[in-house]
Backbone as JSON, one array per atom type, in Angstrom:
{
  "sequence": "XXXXXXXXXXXXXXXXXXXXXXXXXXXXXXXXXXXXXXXXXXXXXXXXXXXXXXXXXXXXXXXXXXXXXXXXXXXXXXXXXXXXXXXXXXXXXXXXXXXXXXXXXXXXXXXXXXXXXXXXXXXXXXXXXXXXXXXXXXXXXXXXXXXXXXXXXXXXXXXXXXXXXXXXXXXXXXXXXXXXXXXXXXXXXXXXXXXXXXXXXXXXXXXXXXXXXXXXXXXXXXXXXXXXXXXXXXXXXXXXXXXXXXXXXXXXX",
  "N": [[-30.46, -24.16, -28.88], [-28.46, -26.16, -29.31], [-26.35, -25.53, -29.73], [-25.81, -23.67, -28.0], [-25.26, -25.13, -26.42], [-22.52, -26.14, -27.53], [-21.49, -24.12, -27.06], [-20.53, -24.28, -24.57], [-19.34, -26.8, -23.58], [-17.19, -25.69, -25.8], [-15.83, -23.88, -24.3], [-16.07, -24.12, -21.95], [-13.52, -26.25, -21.83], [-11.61, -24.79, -23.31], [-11.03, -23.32, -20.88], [-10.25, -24.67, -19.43], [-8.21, -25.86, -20.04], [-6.43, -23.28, -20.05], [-6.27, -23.1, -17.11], [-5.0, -25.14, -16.6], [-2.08, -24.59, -17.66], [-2.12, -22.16, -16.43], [-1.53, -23.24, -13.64], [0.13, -25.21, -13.15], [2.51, -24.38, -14.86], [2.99, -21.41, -15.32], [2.96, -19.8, -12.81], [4.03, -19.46, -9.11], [5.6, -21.86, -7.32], [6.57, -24.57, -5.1], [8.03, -23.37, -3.29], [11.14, -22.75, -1.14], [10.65, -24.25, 2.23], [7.91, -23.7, 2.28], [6.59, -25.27, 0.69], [3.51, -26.6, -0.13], [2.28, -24.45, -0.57], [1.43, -21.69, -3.15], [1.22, -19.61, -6.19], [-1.12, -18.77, -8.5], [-3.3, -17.78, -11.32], [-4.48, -19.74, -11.85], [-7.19, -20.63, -9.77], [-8.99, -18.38, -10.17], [-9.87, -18.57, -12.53], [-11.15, -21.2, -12.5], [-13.12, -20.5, -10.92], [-14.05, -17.96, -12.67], [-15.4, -19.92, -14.47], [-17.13, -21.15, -12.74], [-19.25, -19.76, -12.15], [-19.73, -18.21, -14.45], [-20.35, -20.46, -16.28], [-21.71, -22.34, -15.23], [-22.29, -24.3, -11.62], [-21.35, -27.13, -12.81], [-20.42, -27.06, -14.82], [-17.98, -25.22, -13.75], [-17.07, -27.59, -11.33], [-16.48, -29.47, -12.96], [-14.44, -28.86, -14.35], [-12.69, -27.54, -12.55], [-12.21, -29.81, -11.08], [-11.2, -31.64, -13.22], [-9.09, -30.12, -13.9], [-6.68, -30.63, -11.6], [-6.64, -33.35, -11.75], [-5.66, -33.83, -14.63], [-3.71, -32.02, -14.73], [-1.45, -32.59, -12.9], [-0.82, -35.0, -14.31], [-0.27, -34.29, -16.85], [1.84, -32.41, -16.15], [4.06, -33.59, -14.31], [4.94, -32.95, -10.16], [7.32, -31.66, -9.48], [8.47, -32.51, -7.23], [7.46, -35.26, -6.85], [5.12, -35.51, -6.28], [1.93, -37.12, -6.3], [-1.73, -37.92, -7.85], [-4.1, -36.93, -5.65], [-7.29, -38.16, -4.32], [-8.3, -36.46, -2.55], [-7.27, -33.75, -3.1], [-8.18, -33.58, -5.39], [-10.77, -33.17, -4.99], [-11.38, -31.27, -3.4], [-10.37, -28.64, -5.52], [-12.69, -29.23, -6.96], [-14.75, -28.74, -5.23], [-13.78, -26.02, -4.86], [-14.99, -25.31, -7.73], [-17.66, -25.55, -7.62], [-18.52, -24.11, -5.73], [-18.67, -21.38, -5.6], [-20.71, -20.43, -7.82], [-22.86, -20.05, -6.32], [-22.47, -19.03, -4.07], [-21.92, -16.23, -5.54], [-24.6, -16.44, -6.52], [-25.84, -15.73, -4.32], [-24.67, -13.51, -3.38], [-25.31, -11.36, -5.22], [-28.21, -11.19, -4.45], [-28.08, -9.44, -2.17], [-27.85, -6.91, -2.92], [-27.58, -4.41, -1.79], [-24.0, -2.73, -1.94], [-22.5, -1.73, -0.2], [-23.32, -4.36, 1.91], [-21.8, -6.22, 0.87], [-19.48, -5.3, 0.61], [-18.72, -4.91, 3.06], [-18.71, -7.79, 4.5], [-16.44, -8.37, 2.67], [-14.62, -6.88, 3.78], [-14.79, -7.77, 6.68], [-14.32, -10.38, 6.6], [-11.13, -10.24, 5.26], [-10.04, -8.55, 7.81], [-10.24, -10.09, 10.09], [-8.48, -12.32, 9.38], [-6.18, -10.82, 9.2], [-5.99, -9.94, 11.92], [-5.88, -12.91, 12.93], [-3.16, -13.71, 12.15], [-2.0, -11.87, 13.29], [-1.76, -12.78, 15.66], [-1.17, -15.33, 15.56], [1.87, -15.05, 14.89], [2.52, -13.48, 17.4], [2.4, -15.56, 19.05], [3.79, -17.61, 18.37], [7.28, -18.59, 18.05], [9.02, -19.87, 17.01], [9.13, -22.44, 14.0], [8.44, -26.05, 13.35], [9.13, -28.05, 10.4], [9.58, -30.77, 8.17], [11.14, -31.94, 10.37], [13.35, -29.82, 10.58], [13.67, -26.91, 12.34], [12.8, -23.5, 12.25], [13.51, -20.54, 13.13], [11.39, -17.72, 14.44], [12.56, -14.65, 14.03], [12.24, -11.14, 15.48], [12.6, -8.88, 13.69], [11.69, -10.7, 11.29], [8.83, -11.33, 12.21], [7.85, -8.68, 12.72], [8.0, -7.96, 9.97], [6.14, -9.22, 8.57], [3.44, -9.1, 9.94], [3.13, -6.54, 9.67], [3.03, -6.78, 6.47], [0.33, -8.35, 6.38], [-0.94, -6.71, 7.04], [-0.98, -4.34, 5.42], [-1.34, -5.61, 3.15], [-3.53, -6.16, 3.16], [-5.34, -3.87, 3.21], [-4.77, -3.24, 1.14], [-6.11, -4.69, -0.37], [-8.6, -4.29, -0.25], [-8.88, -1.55, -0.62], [-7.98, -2.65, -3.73], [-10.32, -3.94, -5.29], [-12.37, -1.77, -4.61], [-11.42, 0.29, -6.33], [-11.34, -1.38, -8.81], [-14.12, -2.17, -9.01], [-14.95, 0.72, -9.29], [-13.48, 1.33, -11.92], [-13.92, -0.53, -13.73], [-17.06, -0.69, -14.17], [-17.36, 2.05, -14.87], [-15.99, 1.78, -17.31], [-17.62, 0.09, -18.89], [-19.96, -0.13, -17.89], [-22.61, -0.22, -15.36], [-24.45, -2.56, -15.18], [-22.9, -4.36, -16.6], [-20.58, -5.02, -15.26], [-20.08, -6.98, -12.25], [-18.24, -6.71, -9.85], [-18.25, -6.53, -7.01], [-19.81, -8.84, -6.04], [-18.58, -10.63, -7.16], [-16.2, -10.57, -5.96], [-17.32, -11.12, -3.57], [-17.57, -14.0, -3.98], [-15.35, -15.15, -4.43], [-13.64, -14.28, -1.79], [-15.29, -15.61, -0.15], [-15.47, -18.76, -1.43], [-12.32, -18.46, -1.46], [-11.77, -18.74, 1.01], [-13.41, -21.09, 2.91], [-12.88, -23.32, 1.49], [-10.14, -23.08, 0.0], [-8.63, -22.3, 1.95], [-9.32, -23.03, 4.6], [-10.5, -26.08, 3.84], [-8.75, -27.04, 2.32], [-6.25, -26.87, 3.42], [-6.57, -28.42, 5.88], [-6.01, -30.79, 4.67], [-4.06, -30.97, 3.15], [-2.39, -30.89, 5.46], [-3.05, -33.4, 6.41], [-2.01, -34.99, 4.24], [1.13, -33.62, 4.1], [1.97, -33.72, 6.42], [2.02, -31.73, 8.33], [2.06, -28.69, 10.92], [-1.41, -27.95, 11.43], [-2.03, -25.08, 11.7], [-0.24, -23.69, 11.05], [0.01, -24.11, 8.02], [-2.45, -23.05, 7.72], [-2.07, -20.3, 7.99], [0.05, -19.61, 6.39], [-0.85, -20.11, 4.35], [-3.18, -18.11, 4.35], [-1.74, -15.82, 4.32], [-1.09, -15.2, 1.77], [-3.44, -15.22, 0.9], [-3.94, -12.61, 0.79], [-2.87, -11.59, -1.38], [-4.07, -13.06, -3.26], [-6.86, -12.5, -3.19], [-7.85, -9.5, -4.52], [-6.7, -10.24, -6.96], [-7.94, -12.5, -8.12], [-10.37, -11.51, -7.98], [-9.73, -9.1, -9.74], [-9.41, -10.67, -12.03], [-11.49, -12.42, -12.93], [-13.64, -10.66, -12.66], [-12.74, -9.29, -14.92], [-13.04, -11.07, -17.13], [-15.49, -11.65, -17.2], [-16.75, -9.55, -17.89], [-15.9, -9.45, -20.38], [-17.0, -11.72, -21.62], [-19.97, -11.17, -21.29], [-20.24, -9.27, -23.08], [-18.59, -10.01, -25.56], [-19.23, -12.98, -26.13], [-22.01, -13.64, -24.97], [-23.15, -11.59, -26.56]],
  "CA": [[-30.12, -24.97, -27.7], [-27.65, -26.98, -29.38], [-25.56, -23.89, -30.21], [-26.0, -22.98, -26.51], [-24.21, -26.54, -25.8], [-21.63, -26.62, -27.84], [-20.48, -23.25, -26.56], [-20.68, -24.32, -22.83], [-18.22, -27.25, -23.8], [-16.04, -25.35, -26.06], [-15.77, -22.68, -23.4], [-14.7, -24.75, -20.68], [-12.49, -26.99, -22.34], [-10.7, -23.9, -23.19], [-10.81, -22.95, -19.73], [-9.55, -26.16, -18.62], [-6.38, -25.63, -20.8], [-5.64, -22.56, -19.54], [-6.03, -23.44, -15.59], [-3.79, -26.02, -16.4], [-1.01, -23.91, -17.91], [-1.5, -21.23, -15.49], [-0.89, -23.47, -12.14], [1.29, -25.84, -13.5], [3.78, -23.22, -15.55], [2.73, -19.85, -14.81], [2.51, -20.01, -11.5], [4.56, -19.45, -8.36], [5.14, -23.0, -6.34], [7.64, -25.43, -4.23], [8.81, -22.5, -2.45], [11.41, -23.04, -0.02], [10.17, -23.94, 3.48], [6.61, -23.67, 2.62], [6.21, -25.88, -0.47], [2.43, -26.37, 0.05], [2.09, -22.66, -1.44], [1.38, -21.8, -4.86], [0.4, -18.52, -6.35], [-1.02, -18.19, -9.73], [-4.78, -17.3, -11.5], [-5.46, -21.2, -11.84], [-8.26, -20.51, -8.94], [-9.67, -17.41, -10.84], [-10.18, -18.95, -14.08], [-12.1, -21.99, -12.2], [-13.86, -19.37, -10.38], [-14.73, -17.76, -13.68], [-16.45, -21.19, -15.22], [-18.43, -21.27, -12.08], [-20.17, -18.32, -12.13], [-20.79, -17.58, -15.88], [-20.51, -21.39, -17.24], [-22.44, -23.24, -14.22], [-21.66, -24.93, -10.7], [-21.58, -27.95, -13.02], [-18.97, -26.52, -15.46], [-17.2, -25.23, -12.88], [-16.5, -28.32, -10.71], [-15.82, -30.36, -14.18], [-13.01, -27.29, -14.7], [-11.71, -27.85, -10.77], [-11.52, -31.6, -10.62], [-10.2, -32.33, -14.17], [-7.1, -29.36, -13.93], [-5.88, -31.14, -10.64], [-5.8, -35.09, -12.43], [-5.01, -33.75, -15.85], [-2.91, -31.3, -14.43], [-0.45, -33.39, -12.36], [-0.94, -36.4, -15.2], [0.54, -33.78, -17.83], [3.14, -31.95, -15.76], [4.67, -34.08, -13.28], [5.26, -32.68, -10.09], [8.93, -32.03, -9.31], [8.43, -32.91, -5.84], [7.02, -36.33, -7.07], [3.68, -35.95, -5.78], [1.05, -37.91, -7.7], [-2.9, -37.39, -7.77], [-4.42, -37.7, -4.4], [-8.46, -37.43, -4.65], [-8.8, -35.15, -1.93], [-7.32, -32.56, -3.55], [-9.1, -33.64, -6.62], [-11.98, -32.73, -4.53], [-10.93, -29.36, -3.09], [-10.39, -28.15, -6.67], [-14.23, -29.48, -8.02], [-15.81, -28.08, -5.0], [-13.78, -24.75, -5.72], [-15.75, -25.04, -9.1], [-18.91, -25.64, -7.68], [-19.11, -23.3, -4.73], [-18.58, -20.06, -6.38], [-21.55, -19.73, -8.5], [-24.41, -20.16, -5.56], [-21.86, -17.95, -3.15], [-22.19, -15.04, -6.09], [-26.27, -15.43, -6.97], [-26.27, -14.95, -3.36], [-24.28, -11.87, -2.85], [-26.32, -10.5, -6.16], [-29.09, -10.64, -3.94], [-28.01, -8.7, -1.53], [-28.31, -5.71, -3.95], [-26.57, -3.24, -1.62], [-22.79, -3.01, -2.11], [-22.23, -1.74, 1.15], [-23.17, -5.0, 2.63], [-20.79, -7.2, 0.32], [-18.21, -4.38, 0.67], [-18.65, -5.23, 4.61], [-18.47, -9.33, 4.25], [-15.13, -9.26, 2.33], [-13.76, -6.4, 4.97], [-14.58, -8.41, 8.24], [-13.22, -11.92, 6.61], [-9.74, -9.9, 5.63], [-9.64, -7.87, 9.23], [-10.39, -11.49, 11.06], [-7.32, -13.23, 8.68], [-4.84, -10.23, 9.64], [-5.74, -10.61, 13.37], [-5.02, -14.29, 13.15], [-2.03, -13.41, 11.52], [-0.97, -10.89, 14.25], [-1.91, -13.73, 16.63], [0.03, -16.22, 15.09], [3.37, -14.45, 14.73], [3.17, -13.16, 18.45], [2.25, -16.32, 20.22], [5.13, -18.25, 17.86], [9.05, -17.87, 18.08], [9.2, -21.08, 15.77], [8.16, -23.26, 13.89], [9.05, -27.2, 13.03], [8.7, -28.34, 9.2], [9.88, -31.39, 7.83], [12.36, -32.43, 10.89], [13.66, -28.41, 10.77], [13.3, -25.72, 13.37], [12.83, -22.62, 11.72], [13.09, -19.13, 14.28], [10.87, -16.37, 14.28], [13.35, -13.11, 14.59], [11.93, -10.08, 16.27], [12.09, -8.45, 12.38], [10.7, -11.51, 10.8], [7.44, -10.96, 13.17], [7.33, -7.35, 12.55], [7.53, -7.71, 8.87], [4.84, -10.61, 8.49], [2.2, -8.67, 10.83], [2.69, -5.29, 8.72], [2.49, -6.91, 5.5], [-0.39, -8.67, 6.26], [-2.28, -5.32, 7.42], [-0.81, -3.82, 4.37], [-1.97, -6.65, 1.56], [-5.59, -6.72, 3.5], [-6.22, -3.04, 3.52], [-4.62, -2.66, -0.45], [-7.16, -5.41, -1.66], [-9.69, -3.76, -0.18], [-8.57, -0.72, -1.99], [-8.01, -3.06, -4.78], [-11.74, -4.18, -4.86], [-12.81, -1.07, -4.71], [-11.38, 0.57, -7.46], [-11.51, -2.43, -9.89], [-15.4, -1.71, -9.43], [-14.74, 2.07, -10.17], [-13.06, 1.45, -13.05], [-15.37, -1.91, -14.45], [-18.18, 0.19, -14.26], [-17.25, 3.66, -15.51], [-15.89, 1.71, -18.65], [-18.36, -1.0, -19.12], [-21.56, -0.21, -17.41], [-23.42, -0.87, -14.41], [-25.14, -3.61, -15.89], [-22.34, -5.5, -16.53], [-19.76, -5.09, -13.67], [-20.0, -7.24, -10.9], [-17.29, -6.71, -9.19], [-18.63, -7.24, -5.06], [-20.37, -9.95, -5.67], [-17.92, -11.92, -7.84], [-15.12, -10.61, -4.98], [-17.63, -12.02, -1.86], [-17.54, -15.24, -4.43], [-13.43, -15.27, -4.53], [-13.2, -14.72, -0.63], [-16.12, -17.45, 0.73], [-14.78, -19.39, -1.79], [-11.24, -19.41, -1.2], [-11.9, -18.89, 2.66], [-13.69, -22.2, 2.99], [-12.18, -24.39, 0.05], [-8.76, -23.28, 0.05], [-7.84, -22.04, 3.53], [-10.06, -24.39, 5.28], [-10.48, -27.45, 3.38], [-7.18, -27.3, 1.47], [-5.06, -26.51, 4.43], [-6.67, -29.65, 6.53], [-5.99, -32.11, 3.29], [-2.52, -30.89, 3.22], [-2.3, -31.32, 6.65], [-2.8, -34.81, 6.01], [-0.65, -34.95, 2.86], [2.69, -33.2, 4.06], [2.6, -34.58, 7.95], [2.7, -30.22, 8.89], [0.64, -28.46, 11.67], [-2.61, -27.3, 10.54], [-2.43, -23.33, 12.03], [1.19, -22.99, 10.01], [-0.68, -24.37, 6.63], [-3.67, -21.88, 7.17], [-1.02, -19.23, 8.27], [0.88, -19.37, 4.98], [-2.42, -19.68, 3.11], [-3.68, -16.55, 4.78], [-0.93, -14.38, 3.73], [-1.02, -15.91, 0.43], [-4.78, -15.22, 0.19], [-4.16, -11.22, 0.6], [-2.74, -11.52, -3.09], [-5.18, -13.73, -4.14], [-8.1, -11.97, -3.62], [-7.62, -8.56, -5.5], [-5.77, -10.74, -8.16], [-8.92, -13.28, -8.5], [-11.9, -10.78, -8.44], [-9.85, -8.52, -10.7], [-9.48, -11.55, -13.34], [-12.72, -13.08, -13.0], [-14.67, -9.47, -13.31], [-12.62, -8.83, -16.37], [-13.03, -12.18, -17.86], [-16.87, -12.03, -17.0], [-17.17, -8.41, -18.71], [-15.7, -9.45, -21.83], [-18.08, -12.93, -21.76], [-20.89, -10.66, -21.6], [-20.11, -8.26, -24.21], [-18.09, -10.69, -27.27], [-19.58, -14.4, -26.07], [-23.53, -13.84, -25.15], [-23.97, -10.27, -27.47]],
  "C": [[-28.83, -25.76, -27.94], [-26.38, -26.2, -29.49], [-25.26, -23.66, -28.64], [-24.84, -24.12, -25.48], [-23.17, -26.88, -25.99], [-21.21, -25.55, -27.64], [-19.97, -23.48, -25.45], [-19.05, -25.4, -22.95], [-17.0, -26.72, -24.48], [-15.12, -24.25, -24.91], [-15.1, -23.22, -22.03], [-14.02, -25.69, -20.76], [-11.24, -26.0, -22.82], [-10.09, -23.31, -21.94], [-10.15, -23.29, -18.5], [-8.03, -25.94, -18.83], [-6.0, -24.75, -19.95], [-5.63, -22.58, -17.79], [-5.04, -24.24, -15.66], [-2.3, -25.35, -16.28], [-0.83, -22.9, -16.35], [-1.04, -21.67, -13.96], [-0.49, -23.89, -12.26], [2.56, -24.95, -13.98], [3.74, -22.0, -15.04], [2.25, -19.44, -13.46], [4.06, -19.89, -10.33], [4.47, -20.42, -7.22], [6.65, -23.59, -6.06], [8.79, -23.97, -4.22], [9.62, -23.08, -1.39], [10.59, -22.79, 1.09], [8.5, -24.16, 3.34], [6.3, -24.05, 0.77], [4.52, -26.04, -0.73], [1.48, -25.29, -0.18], [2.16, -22.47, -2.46], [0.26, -20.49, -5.5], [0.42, -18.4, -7.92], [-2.9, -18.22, -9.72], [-5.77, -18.16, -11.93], [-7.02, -20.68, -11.33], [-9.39, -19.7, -9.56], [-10.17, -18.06, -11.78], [-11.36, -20.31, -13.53], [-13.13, -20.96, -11.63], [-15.36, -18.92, -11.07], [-15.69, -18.93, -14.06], [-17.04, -21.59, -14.05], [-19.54, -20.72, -11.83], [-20.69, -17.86, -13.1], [-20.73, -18.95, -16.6], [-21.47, -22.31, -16.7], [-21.82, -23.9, -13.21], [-21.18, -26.46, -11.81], [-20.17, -27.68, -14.25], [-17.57, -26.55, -14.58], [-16.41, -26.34, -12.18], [-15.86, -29.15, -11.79], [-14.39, -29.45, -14.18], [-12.3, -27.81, -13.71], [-11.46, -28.81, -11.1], [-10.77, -31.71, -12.09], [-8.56, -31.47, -14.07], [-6.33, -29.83, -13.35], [-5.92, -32.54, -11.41], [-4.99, -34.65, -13.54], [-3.74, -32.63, -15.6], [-1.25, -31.78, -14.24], [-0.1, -34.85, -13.16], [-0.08, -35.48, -16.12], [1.63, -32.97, -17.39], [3.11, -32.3, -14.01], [4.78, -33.43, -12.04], [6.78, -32.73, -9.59], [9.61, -32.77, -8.44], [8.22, -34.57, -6.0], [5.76, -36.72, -6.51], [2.66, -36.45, -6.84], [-0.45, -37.63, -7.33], [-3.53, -38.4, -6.24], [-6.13, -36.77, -4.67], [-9.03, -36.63, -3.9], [-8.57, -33.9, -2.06], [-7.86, -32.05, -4.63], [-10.56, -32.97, -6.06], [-12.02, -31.51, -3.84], [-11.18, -28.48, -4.65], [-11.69, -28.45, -7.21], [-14.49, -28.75, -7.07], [-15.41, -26.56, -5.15], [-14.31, -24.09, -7.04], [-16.89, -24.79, -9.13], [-19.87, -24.63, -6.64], [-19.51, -21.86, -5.55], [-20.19, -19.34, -7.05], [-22.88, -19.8, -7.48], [-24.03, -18.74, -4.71], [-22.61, -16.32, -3.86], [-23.85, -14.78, -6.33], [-26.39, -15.27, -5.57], [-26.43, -13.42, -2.81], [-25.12, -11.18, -3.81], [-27.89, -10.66, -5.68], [-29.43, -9.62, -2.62], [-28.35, -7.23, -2.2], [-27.52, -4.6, -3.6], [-24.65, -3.75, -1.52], [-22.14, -2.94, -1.03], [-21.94, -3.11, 2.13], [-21.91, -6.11, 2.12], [-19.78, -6.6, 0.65], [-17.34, -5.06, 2.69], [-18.31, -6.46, 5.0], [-16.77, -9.29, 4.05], [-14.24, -7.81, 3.7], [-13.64, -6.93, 6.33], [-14.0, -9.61, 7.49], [-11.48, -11.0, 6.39], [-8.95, -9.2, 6.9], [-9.98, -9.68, 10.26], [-8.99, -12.34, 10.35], [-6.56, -12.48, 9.32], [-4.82, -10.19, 11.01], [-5.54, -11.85, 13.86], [-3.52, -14.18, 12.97], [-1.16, -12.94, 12.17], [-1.05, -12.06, 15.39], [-1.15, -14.55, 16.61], [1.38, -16.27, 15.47], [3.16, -14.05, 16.65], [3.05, -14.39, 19.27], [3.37, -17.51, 19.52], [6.37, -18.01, 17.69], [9.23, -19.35, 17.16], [8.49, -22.1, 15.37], [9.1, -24.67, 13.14], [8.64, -27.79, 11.8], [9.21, -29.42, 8.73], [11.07, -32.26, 8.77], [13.44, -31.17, 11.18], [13.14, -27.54, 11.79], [13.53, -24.44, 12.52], [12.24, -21.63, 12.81], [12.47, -18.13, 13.56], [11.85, -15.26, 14.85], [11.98, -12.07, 15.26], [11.4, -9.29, 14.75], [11.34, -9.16, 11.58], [9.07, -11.47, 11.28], [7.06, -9.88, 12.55], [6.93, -6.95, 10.78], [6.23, -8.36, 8.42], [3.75, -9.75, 8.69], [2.04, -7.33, 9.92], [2.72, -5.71, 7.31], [1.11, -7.71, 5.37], [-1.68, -7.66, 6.22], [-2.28, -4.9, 6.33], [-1.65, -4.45, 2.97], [-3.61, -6.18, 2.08], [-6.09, -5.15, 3.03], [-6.02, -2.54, 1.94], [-5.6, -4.0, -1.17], [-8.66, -5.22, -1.03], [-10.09, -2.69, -1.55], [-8.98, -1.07, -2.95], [-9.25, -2.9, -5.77], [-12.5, -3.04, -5.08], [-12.64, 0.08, -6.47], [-11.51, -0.13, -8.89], [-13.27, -1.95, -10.29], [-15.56, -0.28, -9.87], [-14.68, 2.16, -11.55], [-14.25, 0.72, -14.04], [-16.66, -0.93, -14.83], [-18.01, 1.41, -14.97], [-16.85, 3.27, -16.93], [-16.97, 0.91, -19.38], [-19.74, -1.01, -18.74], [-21.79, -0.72, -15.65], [-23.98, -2.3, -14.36], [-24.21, -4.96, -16.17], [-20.86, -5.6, -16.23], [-20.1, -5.84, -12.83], [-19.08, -7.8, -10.06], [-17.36, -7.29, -7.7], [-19.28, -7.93, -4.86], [-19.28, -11.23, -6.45], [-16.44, -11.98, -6.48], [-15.91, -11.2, -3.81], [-17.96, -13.66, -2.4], [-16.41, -15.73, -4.22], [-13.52, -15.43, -3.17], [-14.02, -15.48, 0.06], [-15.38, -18.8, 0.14], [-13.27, -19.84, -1.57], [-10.85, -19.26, 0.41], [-12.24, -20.54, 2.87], [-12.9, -23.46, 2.24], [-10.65, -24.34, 0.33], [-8.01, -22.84, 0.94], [-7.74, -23.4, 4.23], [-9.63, -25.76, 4.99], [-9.09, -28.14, 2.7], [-6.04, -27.62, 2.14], [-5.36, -28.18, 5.48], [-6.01, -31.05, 5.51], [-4.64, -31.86, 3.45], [-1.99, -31.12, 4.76], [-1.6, -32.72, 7.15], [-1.85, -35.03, 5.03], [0.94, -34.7, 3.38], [2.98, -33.44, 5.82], [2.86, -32.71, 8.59], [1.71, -29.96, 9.74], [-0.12, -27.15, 11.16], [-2.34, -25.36, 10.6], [-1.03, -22.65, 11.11], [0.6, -22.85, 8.4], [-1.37, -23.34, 6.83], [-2.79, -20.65, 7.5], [-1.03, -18.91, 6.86], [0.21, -19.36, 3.79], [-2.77, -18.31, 3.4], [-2.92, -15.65, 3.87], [-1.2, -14.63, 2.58], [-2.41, -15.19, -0.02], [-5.42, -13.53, 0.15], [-3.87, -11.2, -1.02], [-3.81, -11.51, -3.68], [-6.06, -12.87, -4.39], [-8.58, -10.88, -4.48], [-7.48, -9.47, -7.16], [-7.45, -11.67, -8.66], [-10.14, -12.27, -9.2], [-11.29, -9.82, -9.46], [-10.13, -9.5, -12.65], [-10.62, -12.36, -14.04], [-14.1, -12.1, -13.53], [-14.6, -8.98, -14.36], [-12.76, -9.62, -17.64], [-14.89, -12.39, -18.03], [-17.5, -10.44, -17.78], [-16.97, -8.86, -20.41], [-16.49, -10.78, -22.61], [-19.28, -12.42, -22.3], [-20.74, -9.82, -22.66], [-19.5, -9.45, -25.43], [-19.27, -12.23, -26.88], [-21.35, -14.18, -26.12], [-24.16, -12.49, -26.28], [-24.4, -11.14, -28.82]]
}
């Protein structure tokens, strides 16, 4: 038991570190225009310590990366710790692992397969919605135009990202499985953990908080999350299924 305890802490104190590094440094952020964007495998790695360390791990993982995060690398912008995002990031820690024993009771794959295909076909028809009912948009005191090509590219890469992390998704479990087992793959339930999770948490909840935070309107924030969250999701469930194969095989064998 005690053995059992002092792995749980070493395990996500390691886990902590590296969320830090990877959204602070290794990470893609303060993009022109749409600073409020930020793409790296932070999210995954909390993800991970919710699902194989505990909701209780997990949210410890979320909330400390965002204080200790922004406490050990400044950001450039000069933003300083605000606790509602402290609280976006715990409940991203804490949702995850109820989301997944759910979907692992679903049992058939089909139906999880079906979950994360209607939330990415409902994002890329917002998406197409978006772009045609906007010719611009106002950001900081800026007018920024929608072109005719700007539209057309937006709306086909959004179809494009949604229908290649389906793909993605799909073959990740091909592969997981054919090298590793049945047994300890779970690929479509850790991916309908990644998209409830960062549907609710970091579309949703993230995009309203920033809302508040950067003075922007809400449907642009979940916009620029959306697209953002075709990456993500492939990118999460592949890092989290491969991080949760190699848990089970070197950490609990």
């Amino acid at each position: 038991m005690k053995n059992n305890v002092v792995r749980q802490i070493t395990l996500s104190a390691l886990i902590l570190a590296l969320t830090i590094i990877c959204t602070r440094v290794l990470s893609i952020q303060n993009i022109p225009i749409v600073p409020f964007v930020r793409i790296s495998i932070g999210p995954a790695l909390i993800i991970f310590a919710s699902i194989f360390l505990g909701p209780i791990s997990g949210l410890i993982v979320g909330a400390a990366s965002d204080i200790l995060g922004i406490v050990l690398f400044p950001n450039a912008l000069g933003y300083s710790i605000n606790p509602l995002f402290t609280v976006v990031y715990g409940l991203l820690g804490l949702c995850p692992f109820f989301i997944f024993k759910g979907a692992k009771m679903l049992k058939k794959n089909s139906i999880n397969f079906g979950i994360i295909s209607a939330i990415l076909g409902s994002l890329c028809i917002f998406t197409t919605i978006f772009m045609l009912l906007n010719n611009s948009i106002v950001l900081f005191g800026k007018t920024y135009e929608f072109l005719a090509w700007h539209k057309t590219l937006i709306i086909s890469l959004s179809w494009v990202l949604s229908i290649a992390s389906v793909l993605a998704i799909y073959f990740i479990d091909k592969h997981l499985k054919k090298k590793y087992g049945e047994d300890i793959a779970d690929v479509y339930p850790i991916a309908v953990a990644c998209v409830l999770s960062e549907l609710f948490v970091m579309l949703i909840l993230n995009s309203i908080v920033k809302v508040m935070f950067f003075e922007v309107d809400f449907l642009f924030v979940f916009f620029s999350q959306a697209v953002v969250f075709f990456i993500d999701l492939p990118l999460n469930t592949f890092v989290v299924s491969l991080l949760g194969v190699l848990y089970k095989k070197v950490v609990l064998k």
